[in-house]
N, C-alpha and C positions, 0 to 999 in steps of 0.2 A: 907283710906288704908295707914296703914302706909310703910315705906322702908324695916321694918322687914316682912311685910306680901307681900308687891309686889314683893320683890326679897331675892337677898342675904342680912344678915346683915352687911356682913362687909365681903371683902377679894373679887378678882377676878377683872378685867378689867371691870367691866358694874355692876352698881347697880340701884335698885329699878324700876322706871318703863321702863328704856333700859332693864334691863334685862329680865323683865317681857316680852318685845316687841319680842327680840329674842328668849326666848325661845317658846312663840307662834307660830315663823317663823322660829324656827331654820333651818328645816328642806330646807327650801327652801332657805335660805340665808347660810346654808353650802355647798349646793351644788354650790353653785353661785360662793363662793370664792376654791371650789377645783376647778370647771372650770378654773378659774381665772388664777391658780397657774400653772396649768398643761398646759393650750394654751401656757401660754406665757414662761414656759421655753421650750414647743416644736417651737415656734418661734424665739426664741432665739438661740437655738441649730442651726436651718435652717439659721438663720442667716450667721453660722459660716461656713456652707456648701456652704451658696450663694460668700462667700466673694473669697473662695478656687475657685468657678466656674468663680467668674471673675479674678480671676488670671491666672488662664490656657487659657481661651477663650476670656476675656475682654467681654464688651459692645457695642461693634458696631454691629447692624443686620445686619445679614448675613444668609445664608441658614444654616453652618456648626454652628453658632453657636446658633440659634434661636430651630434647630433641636434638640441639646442638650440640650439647657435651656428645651422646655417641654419637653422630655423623664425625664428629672433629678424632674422638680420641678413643671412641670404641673400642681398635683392635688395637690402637695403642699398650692402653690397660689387661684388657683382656690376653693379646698374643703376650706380655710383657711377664702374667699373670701366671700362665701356661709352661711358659719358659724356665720362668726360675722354680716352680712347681717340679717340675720335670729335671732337675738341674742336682738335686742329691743326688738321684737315681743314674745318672748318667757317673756321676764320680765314684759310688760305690762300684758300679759293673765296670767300668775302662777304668779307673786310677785305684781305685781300694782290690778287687778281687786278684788282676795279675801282679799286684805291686810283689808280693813275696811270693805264691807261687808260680809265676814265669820265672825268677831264679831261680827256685828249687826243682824245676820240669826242664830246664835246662842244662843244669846244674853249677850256675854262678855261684853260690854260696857256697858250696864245698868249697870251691878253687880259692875266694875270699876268706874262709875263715882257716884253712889250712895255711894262710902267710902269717903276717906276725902282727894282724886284724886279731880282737878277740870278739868273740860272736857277740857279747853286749855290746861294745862300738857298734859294730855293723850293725843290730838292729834297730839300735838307736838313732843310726845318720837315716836309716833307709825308714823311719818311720816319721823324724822329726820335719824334714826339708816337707815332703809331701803335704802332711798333713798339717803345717805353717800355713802354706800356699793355700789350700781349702779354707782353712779359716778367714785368713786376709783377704781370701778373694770374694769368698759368700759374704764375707759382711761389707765389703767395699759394696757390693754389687743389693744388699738388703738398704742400704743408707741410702743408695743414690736411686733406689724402685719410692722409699716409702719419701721423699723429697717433693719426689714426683707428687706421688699420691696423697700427700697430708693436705694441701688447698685445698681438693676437690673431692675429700672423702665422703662427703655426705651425696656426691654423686656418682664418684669411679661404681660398680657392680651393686649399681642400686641401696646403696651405703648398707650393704653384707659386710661387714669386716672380718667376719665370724668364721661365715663357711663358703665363699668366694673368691679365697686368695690371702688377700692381705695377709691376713692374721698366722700363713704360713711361709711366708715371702718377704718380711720386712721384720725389725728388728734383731732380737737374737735367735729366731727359727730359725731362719735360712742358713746360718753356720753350725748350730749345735743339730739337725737335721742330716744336714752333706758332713758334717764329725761322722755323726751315730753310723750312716750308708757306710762312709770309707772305711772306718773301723770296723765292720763286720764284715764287708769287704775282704779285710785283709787276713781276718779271724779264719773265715771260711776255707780261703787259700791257703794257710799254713796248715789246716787240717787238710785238707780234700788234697796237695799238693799237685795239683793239673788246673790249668787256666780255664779249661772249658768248663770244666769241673765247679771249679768255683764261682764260676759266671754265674751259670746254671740255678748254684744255690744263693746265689747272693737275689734273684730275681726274684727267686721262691720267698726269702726273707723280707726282700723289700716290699714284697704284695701283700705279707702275710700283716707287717707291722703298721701298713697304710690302713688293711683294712679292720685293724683296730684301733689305730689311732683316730679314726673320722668319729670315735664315740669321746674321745679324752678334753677335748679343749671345753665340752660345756660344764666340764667339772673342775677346770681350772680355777672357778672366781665366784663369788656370791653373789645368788639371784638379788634386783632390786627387786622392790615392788610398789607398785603406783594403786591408790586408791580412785576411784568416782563414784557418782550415783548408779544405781541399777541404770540407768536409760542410758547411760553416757559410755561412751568409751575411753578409758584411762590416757591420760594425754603423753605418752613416753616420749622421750628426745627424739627428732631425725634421725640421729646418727646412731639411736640406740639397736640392742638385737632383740627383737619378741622374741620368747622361748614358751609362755604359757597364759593362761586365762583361767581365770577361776571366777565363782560367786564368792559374797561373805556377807556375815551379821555383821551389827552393827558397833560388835567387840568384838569383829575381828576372824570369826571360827570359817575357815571356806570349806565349800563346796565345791564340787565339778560345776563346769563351767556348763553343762547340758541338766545340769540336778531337776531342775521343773520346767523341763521344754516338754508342755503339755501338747494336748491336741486342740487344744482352746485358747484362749486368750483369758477367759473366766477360772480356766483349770490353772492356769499356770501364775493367773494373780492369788489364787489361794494358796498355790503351792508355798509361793515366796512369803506371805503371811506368817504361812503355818511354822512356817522353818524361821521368819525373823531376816531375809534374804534382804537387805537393801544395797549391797554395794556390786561394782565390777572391779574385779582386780587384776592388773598383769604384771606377769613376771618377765623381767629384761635385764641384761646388759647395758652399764654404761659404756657411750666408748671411752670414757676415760680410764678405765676398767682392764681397758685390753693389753697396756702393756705389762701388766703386773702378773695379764693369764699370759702371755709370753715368757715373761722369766721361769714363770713356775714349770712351763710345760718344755722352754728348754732347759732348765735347771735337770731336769725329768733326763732330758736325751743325753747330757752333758756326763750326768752320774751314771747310767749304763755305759757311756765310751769308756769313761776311764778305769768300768770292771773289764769289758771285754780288751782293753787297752792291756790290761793289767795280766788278763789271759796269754794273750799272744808271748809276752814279754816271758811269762812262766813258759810258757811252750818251747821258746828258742832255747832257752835254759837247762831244762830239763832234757828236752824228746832229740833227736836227730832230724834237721831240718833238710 
């Protein structure tokens, strides 16, 4: 097949088998980049809302101004939060599962690789253009959420960065995330070769890796730890994450945080004696912290695309597609 039968002859931004690729997917890769266009100048806009709120009310929580922020920007953050959360999943199941096998249940590949296409072009244009556009678009759309979100972080979702959003919706998650979807996505479908088929499994995949990745982020980064008196409570940042409480001596050695929760007040002053107990200690997150557990956890999702990338590419190779 030559460039004058795949696509255009000459003229427009995309020739030959790209264009061939998007106009198969136009559909679905139009709407991808109106989304695109349109979150992120409504996040940009709220931006400029957010910045006017902290200048009237500042950042420090407080009742008077915590009560404002969500009246003002609640579902803002929250729906915005929801959105892009939900936002791989949707590209794995409609752009990653039918991208190769709706040609192969149809049988567009055959017809393409029987011209004078050789089946590594073709899966290379019908793999690159796609999954370009995912990338460009998740992280245009991760820049212009966390823009928003950076002035009023220590108020957006009760300053959770951890396990609220943020921390899977801004930076490099939200591209190396919607990668990981599309790519097994597309895995699935050149195995399973029926769209419904691959839907199906891609749904199964994608619940199955959410609901062990909700254990993965608190092992991305090392705990701090803040010292105080037994009476006191460890004074952590605002914007930090509690993850844990312990007791300790006064070198250091801790205990469970309930070690001499007596039934007395007299029992539980002996306890702490006996054991040497004088401190409280908590263990937290900075959020300075967090974009370093971002890189590592999508460094994490980046190195499974590029095996299962690496699969597909064997497969068109090798098997009969």
């Amino acid at each position: 097949m030559s460039d004058t039968t795949a696509g255009r002859p000459s003229g427009g931004l995309l020739r030959g088998l790209p264009w061939l690729v998007w106009r198969r997917h136009r559909a679905a890769l139009t709407i991808g980049l109106a989304v695109t266009v349109l979150l992120c100048a409504y996040f940009v806009y709220q931006h400029f809302a957010v910045v006017d709120f902290v200048r009237e009310y500042g950042t420090e929580p407080g009742e008077r101004t915590t009560l404002a922020f969500g009246e003002r920007f609640g579902t803002v953050f929250n729906g915005g939060s929801v959105l892009l959360s939900g936002l791989p999943a949707l590209i794995g199941l409609f752009l990653g599962a039918p991208l190769i096998s709706g040609e192969q249940e149809h049988g567009t590949v055959r017809l393409v690789t029987t011209q004078s296409v050789s089946r590594g072009r073709w899966i290379a244009a019908t793999l690159a253009l796609p999954l370009l556009l995912v990338v460009l678009c998740t992280t245009a759309l991760s820049m212009a959420f966390r823009w928003m979100w950076a002035p009023v972080h220590v108020l957006a979702f009760h300053s959770d960065w951890l396990n609220s959003g943020p921390f899977d919706v801004t930076g490099p998650m939200l591209p190396a995330k919607a990668l990981l979807f599309a790519v097994c996505g597309i895995a699935l479908g050149v195995v399973l070769k029926r769209i419904l088929t691959a839907m199906v499994a891609t749904v199964v995949f994608m619940g199955a890796f959410s609901f062990v990745w909700e254990r993965v982020p608190a092992h991305l980064g090392t705990l701090r730890r803040m010292f105080a008196p037994l009476a006191d409570t460890p004074p952590i940042p605002v914007d930090a994450i509690y993850m844990d409480n312990w007791v300790a001596t006064a070198d250091g050695k801790l205990y469970g945080f309930g070690t001499c929760a007596e039934t007395t007040e007299s029992a539980t002053t002996a306890c702490e004696k006996k054991l040497g107990i004088t401190q409280s200690v908590t263990d937290y997150f900075g959020f300075d912290q967090m974009a370093g557990m971002q890189w590592r956890g999508s460094l994490l999702m980046l190195a499974a695309s590029v095996l299962i990338l690496g699969f597909v590419i064997w497969r068109a190779h090798r098997r009969p597609l």
